[in-house]
MIMIBA-853586 format. One record per residue (C-alpha): z, y, x; residue number from 1; chain; residue in one letter. Coordinates in nm, 3 decimals. Layout:
# residues N
+---------+---------+---------+-----+-------+-----+
:       Z :       Y :       X :   n : chain : res :
+---------+---------+---------+-----+-------+-----+
:       Z :       Y :       X : NUM :     A :   A :
...
+---------+---------+---------+-----+-------+-----+
# end
This chain:
# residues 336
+---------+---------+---------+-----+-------+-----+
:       Z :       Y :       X :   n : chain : res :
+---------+---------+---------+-----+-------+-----+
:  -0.983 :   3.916 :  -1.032 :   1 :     A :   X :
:  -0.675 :   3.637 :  -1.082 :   2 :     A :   X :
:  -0.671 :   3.380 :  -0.889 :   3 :     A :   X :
:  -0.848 :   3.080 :  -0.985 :   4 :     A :   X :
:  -0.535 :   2.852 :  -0.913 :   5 :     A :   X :
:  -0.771 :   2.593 :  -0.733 :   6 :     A :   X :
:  -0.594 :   2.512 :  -0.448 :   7 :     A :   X :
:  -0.805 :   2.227 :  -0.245 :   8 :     A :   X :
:  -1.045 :   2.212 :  -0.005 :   9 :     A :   X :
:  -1.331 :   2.327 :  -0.274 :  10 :     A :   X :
:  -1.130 :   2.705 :  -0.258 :  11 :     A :   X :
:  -1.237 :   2.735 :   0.083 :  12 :     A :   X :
:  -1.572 :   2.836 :   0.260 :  13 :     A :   X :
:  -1.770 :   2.543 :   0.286 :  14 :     A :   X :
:  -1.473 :   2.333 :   0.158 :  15 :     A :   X :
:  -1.721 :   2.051 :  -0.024 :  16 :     A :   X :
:  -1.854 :   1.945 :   0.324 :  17 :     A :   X :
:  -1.506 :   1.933 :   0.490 :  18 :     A :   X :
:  -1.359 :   1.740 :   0.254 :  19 :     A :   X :
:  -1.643 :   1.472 :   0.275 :  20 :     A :   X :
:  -1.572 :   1.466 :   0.602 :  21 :     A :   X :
:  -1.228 :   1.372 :   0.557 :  22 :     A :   X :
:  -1.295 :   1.119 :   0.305 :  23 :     A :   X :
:  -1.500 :   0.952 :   0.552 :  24 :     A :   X :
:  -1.279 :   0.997 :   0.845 :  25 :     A :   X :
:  -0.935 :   0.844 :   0.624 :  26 :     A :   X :
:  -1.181 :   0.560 :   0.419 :  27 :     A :   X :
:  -1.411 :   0.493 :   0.728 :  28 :     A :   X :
:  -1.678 :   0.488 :   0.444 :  29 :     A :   X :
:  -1.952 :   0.689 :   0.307 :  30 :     A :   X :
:  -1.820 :   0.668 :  -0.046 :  31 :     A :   X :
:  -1.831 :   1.034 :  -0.223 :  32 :     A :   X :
:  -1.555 :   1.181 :  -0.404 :  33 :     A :   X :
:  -1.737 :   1.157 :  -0.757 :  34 :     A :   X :
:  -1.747 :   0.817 :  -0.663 :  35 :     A :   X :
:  -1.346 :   0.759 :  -0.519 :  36 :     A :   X :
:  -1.277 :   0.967 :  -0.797 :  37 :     A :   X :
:  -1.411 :   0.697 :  -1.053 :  38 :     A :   X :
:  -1.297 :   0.421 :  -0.902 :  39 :     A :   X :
:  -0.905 :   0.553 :  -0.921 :  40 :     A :   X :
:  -0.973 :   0.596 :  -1.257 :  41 :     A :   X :
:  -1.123 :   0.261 :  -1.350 :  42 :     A :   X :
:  -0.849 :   0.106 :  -1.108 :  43 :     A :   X :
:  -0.555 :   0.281 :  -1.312 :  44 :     A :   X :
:  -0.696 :   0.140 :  -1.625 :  45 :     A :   X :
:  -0.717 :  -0.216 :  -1.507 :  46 :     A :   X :
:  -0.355 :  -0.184 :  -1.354 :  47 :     A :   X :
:  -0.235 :  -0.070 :  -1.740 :  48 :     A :   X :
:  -0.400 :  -0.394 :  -1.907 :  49 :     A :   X :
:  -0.274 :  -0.629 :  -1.636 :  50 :     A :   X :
:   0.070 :  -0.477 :  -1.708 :  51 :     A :   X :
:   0.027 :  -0.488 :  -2.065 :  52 :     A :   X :
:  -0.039 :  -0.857 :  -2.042 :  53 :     A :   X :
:   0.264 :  -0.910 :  -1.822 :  54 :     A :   X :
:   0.505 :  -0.744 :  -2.067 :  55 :     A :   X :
:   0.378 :  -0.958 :  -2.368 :  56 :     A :   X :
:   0.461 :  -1.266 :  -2.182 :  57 :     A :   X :
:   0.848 :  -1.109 :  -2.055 :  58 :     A :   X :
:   0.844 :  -1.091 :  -2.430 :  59 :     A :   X :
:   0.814 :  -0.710 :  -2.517 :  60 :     A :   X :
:   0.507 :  -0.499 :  -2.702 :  61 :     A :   X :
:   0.345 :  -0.315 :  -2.384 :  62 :     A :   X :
:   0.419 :  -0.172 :  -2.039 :  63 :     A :   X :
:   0.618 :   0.128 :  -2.200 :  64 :     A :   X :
:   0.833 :  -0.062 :  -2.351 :  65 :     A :   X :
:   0.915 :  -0.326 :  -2.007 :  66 :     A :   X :
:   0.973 :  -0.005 :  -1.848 :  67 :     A :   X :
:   1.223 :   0.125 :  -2.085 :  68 :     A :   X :
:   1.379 :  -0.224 :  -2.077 :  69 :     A :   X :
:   1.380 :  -0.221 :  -1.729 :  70 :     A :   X :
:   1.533 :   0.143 :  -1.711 :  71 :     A :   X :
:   1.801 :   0.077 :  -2.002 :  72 :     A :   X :
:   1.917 :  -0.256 :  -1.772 :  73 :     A :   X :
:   1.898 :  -0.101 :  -1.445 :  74 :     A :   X :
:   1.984 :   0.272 :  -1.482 :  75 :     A :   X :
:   2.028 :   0.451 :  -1.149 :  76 :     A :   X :
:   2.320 :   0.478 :  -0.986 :  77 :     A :   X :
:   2.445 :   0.650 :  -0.647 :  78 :     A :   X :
:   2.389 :   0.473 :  -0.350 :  79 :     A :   X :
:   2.750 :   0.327 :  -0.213 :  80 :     A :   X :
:   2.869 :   0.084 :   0.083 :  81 :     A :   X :
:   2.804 :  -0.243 :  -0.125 :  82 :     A :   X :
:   2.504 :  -0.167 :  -0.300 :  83 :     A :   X :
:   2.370 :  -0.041 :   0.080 :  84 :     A :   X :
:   2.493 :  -0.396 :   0.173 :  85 :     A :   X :
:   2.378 :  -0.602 :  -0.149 :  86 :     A :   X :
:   2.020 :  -0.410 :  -0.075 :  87 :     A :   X :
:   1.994 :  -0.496 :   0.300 :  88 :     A :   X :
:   2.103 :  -0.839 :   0.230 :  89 :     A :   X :
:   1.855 :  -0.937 :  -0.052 :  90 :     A :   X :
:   1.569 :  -0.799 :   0.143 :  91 :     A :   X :
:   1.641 :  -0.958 :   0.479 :  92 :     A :   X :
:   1.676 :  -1.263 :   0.287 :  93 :     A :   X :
:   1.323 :  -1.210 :   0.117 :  94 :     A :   X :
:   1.153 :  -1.144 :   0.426 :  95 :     A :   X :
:   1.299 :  -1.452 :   0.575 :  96 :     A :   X :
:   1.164 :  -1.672 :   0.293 :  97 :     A :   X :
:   0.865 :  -1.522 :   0.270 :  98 :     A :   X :
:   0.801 :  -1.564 :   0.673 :  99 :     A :   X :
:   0.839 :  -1.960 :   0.508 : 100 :     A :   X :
:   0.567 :  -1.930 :   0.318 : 101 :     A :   X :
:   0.286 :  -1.783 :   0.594 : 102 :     A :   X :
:   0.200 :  -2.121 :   0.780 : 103 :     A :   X :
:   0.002 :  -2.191 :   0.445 : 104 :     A :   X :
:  -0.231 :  -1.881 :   0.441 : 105 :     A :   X :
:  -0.208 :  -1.724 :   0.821 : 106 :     A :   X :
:  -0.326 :  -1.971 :   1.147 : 107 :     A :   X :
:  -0.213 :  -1.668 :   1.386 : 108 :     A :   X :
:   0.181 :  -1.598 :   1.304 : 109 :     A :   X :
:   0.433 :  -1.294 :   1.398 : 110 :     A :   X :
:   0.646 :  -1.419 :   1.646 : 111 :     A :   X :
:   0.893 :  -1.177 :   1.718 : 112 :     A :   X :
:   1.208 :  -1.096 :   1.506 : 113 :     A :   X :
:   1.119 :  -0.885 :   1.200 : 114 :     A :   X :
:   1.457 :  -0.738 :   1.038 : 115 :     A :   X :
:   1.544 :  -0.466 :   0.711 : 116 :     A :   X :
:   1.763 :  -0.223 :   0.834 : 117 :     A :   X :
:   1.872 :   0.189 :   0.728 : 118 :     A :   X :
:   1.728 :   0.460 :   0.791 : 119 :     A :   X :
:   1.893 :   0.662 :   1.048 : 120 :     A :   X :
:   2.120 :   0.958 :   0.956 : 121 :     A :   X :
:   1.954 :   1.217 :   1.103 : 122 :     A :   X :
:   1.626 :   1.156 :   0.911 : 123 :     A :   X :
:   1.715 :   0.958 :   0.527 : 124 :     A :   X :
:   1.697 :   1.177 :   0.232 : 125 :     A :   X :
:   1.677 :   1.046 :  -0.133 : 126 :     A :   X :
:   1.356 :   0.888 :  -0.242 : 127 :     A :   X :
:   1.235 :   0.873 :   0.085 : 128 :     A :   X :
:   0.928 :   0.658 :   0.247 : 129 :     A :   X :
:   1.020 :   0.332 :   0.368 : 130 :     A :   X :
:   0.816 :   0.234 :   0.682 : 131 :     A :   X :
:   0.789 :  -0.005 :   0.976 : 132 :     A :   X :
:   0.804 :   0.006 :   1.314 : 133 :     A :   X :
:   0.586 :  -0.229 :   1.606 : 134 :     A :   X :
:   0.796 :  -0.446 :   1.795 : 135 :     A :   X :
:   0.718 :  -0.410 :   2.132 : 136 :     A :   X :
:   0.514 :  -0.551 :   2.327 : 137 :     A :   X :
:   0.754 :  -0.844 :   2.480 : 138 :     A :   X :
:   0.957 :  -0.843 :   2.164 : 139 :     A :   X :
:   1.286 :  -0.775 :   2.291 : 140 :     A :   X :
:   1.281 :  -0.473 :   2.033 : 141 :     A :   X :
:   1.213 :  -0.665 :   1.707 : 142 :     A :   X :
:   0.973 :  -0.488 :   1.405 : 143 :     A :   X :
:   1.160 :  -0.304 :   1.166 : 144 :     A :   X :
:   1.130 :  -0.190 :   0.826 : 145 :     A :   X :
:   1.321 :   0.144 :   0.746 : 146 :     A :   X :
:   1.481 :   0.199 :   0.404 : 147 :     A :   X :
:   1.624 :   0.527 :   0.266 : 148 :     A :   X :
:   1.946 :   0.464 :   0.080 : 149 :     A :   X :
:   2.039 :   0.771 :  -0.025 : 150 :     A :   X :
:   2.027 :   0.963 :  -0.387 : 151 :     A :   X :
:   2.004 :   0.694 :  -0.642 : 152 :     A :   X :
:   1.907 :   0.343 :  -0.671 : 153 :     A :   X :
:   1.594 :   0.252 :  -0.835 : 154 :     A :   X :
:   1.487 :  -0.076 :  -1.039 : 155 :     A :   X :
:   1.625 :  -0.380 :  -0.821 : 156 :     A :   X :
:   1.263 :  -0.590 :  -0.887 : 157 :     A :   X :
:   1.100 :  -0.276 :  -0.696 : 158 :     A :   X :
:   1.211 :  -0.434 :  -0.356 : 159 :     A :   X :
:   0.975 :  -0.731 :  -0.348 : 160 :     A :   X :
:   0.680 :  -0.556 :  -0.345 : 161 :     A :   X :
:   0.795 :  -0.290 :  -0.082 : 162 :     A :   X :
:   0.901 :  -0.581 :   0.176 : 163 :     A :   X :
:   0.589 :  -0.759 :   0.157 : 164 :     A :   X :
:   0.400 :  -0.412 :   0.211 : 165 :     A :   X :
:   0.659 :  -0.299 :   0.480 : 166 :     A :   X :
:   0.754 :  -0.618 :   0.621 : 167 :     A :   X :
:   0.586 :  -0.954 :   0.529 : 168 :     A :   X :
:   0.262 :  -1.016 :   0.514 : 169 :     A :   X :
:   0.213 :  -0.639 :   0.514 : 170 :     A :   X :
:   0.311 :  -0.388 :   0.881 : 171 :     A :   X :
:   0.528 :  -0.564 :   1.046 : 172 :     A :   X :
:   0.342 :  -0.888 :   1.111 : 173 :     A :   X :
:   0.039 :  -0.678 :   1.159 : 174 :     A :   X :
:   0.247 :  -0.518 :   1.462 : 175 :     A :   X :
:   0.367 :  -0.801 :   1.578 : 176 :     A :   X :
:   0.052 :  -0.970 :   1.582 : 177 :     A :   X :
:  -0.095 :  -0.631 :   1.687 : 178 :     A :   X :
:   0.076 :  -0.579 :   2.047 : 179 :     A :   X :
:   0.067 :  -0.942 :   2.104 : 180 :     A :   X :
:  -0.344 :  -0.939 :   2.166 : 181 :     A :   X :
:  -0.480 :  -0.999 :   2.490 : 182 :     A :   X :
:  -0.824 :  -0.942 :   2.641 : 183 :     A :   X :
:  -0.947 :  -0.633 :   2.295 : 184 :     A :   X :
:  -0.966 :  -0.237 :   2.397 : 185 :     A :   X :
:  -0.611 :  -0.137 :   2.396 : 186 :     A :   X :
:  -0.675 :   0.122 :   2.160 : 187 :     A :   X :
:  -0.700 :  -0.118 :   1.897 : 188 :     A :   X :
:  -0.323 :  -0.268 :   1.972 : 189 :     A :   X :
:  -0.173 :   0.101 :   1.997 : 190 :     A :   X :
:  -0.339 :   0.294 :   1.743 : 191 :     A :   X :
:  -0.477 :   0.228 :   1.370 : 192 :     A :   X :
:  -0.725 :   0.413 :   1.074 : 193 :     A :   X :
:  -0.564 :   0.399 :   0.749 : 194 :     A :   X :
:  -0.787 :   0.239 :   0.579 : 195 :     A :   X :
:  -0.731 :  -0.028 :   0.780 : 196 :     A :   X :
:  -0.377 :  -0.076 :   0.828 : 197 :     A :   X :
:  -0.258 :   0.084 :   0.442 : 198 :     A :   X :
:  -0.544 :  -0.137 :   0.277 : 199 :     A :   X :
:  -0.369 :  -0.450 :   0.479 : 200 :     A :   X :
:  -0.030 :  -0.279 :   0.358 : 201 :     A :   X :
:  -0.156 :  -0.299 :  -0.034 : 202 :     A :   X :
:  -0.354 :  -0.659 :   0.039 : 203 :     A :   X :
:  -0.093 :  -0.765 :   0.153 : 204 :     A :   X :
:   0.110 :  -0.684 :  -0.183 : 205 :     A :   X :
:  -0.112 :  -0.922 :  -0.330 : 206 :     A :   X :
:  -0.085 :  -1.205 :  -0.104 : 207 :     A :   X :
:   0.297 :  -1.239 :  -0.203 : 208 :     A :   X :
:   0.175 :  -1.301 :  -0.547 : 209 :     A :   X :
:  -0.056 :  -1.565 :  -0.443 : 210 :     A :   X :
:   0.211 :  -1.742 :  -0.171 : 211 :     A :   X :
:   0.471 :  -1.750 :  -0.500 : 212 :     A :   X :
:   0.689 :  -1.512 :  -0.325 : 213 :     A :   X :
:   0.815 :  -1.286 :  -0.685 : 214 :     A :   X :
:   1.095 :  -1.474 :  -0.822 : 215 :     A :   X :
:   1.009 :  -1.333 :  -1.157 : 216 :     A :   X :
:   0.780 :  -1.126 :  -1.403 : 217 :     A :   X :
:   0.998 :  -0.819 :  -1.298 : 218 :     A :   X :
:   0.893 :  -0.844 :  -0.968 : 219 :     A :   X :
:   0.525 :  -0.901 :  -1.007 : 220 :     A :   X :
:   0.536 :  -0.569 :  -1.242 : 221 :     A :   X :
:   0.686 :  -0.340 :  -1.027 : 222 :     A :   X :
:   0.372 :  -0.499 :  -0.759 : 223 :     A :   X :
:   0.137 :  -0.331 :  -1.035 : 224 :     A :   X :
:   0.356 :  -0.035 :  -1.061 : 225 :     A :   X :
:   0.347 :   0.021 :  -0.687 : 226 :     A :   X :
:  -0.038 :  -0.065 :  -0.699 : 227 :     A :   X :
:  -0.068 :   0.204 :  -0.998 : 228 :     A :   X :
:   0.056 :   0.506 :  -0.788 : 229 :     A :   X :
:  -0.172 :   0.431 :  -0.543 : 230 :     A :   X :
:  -0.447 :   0.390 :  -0.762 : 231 :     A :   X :
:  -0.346 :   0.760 :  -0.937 : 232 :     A :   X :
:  -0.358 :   0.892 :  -0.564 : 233 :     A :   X :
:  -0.741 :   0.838 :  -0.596 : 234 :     A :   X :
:  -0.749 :   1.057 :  -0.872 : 235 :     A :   X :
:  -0.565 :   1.329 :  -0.770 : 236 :     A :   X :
:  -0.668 :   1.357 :  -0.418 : 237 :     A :   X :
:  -1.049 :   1.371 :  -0.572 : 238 :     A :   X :
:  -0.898 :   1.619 :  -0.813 : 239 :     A :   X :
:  -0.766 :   1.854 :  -0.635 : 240 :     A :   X :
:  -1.001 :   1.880 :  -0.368 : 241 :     A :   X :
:  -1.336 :   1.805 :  -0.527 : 242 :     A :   X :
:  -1.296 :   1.923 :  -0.888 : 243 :     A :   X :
:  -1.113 :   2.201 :  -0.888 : 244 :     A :   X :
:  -0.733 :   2.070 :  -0.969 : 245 :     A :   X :
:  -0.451 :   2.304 :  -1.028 : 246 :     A :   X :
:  -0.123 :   2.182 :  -0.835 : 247 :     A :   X :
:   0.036 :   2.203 :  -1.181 : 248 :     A :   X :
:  -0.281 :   1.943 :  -1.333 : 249 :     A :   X :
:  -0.174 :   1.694 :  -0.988 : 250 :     A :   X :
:   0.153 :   1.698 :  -1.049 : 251 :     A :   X :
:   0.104 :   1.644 :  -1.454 : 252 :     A :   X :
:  -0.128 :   1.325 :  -1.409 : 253 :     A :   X :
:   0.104 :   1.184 :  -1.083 : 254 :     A :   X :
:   0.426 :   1.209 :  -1.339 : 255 :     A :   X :
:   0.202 :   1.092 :  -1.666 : 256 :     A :   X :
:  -0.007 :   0.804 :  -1.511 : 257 :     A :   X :
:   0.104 :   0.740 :  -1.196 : 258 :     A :   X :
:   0.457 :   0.746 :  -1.292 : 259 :     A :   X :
:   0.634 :   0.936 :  -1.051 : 260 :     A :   X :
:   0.980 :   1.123 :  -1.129 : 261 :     A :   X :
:   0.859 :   1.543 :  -1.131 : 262 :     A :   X :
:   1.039 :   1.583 :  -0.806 : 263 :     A :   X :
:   0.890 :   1.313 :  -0.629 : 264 :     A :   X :
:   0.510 :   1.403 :  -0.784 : 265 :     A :   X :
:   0.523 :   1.761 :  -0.678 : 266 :     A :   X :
:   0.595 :   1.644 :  -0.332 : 267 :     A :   X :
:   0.338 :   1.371 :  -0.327 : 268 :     A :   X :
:   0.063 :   1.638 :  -0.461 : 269 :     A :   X :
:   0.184 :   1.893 :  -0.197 : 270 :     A :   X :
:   0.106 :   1.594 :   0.087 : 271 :     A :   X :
:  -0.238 :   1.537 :  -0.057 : 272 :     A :   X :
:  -0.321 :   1.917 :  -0.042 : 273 :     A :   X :
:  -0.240 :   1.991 :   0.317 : 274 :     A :   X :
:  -0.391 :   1.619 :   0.395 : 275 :     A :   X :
:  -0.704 :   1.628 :   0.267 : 276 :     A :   X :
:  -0.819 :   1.256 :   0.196 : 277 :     A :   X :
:  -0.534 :   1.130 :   0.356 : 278 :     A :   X :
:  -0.395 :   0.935 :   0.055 : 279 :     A :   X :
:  -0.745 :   0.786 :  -0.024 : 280 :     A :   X :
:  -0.776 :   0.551 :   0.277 : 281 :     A :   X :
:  -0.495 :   0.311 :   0.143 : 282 :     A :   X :
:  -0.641 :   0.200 :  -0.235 : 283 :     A :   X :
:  -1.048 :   0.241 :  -0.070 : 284 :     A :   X :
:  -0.917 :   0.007 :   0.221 : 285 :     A :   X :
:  -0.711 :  -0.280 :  -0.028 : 286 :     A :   X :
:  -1.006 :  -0.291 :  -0.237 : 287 :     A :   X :
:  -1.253 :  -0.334 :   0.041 : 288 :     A :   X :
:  -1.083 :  -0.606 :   0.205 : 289 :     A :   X :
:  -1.048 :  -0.759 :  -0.163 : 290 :     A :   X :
:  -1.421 :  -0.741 :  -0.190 : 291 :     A :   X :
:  -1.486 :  -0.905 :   0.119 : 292 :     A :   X :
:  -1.294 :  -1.177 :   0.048 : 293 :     A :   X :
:  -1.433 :  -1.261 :  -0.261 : 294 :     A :   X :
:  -1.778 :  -1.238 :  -0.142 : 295 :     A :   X :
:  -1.654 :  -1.485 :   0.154 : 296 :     A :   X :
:  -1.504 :  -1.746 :  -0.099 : 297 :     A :   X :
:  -1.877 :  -1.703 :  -0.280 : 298 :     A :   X :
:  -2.084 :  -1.771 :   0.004 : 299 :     A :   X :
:  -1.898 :  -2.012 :   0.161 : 300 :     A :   X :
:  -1.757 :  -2.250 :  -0.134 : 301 :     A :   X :
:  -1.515 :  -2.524 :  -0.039 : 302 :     A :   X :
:  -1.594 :  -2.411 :   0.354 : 303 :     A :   X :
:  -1.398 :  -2.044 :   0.305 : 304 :     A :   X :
:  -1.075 :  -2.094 :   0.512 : 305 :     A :   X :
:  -0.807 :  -1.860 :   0.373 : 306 :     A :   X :
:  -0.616 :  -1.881 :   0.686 : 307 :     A :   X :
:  -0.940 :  -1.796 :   0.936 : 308 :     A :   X :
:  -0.985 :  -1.560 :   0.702 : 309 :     A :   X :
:  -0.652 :  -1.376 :   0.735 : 310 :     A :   X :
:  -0.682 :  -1.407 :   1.122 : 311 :     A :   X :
:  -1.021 :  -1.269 :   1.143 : 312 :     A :   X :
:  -0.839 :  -0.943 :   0.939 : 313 :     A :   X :
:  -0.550 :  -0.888 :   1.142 : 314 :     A :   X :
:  -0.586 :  -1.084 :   1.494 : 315 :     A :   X :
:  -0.848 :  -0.836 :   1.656 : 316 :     A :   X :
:  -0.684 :  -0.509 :   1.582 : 317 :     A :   X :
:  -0.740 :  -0.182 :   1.343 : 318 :     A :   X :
:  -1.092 :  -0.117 :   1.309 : 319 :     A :   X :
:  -1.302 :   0.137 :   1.106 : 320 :     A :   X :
:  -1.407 :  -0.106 :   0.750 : 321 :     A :   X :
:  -1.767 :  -0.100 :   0.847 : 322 :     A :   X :
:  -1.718 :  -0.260 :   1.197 : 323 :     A :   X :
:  -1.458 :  -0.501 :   0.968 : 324 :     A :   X :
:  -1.757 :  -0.598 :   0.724 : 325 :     A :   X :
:  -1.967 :  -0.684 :   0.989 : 326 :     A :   X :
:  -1.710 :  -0.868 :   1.146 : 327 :     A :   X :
:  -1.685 :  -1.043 :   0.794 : 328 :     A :   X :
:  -2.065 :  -1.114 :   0.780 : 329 :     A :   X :
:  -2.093 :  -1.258 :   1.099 : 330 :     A :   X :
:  -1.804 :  -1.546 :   1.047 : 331 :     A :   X :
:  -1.960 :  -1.575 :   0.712 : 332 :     A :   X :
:  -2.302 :  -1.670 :   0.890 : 333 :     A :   X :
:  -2.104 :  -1.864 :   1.135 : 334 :     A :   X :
:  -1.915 :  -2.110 :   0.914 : 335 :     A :   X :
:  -2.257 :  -2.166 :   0.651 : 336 :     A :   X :
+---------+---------+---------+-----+-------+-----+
# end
């Protein structure tokens, strides 16, 4: 018989119930995959028309054609010495100003040094992950964010988005706030679920928009672009793992719709298949915390307190979302 070229959880014995397992361990939820599976797609499509809408007011027809602007103005280039240093310097310089803009939207606020900085030799390779590093716990090492700069440069307005994820208001003043807390279960300083501390990560993307943080339309873009691939990650996890996905049909729609160069799609869909719902927490967990929020503003009118709010989210620890709705609920009851 030829093979079947399924290659998710669904070709193995009793794959269906391991891999709703995994969805709920990675989205702390009891959302099925038919159901992740339509939200990713009804998420990509709203993503497109907010796009859209952005390019017509930069003054071009659609998203294609912003990108190919975009592309045609910034082509990529090898990394050297004094784009490395242009790169660090910008970002720093971002994070810096958008520490500024915190006092109006956080009541708890990082307090330790928070600083851009390569990733090491031994470990950056083109295209890879940025991420961030806790500061510990008595801040004499300061929180980091990692950057690869290697391979070739991509669109300068891409930078924004990634410090507020990595950096500001995003991981590293969740770590620094983190391993400050005194008097919670330690576990909840040292350890996190990633629907927790990714949906924070890709909340958090958002909350630069709101605090004025993009300098320009390019920036706020490149936030939906980054928000897009994320989105697409819903799909294709679901995909391949529920429905019966060929690598090749991943690695088609992560290219297509979620944009990725081939190289860096293939990769991403070969992550999702040996992490099994792994890539699902982040999107589930942004648009969880987005839904709490707006049901907080509703029931609470001119009382909802955008900074309480924030604190509440990030000043007790990682927690599954259920305990974190509850947690919600109960201030909301509180402050009525």
């Amino acid at each position: 018989m030829a093979p079947s070229g399924k290659v998710g959880a669904i070709s193995l014995p009793g794959g269906a119930a391991f891999y709703a397992n995994a969805l709920k361990l990675n989205t702390t939820t009891d959302l099925t995959a038919e159901e992740i599976h339509k939200i990713g797609r009804a998420e990509v499509a709203r993503i497109e028309a907010e796009q859209d809408a952005l390019a017509r007011q930069a003054g071009v027809a659609d998203r294609n054609a912003f990108y190919a602007q975009r592309a045609k103005l910034y082509p990529p280039k090898p990394w050297d010495n004094a784009a490395r240093a242009d790169y660090l310097a910008k970002a720093n310089a971002f994070v810096a100003h958008t520490r500024t803009l915190l006092p109006k939207y956080f009541g708890t606020l990082p307090e330790y040094r928070i600083e851009v900085v390569r990733e090491p030799a031994f470990s950056e390779v083109p295209g890879g992950a940025a991420h961030a590093s806790q500061p510990s716990p008595d801040g004499t090492r300061p929180a980091r964010t990692y950057v690869h700069l290697v391979g070739d440069t991509e669109d300068p307005a891409s930078m924004y988005t990634l410090m507020c994820h990595e950096a500001v208001p995003g991981h590293n003043t969740q770590g620094d706030i983190q391993v400050r807390q005194k008097g919670g279960p330690k576990f909840r300083s040292v350890t996190g679920y990633v629907a927790f501390g990714e949906g924070w990560g890709l909340y958090a993307e958002a909350v630069c928009k709101e605090m004025g943080a993009f300098p320009d339309i390019a920036a706020d873009f490149m936030r939906l672009d980054a928000e897009l691939f994320r989105a697409a990650r819903l799909v294709v996890d679901t995909g391949i793992h529920a429905m019966g996905w060929t690598e090749d049909e991943a690695v088609a729609f992560m290219n297509e719709t979620g944009r990725q160069p081939l190289e860096s799609a293939r990769s991403e869909v070969r992550r999702y298949i040996t992490l099994p719902g792994q890539a699902t927490g982040y999107k589930i967990g942004m648009l969880k915390i987005m839904e709490l929020r707006r049901k907080a503003e509703k029931d609470l009118g001119p009382k909802f307190d955008i900074k309480g709010f924030h604190d509440l989210l990030i000043a007790s620890g990682s927690q599954p979302l259920s305990i974190l709705e509850r947690r919600v609920n109960d201030w909301i009851a509180a402050k009525s």
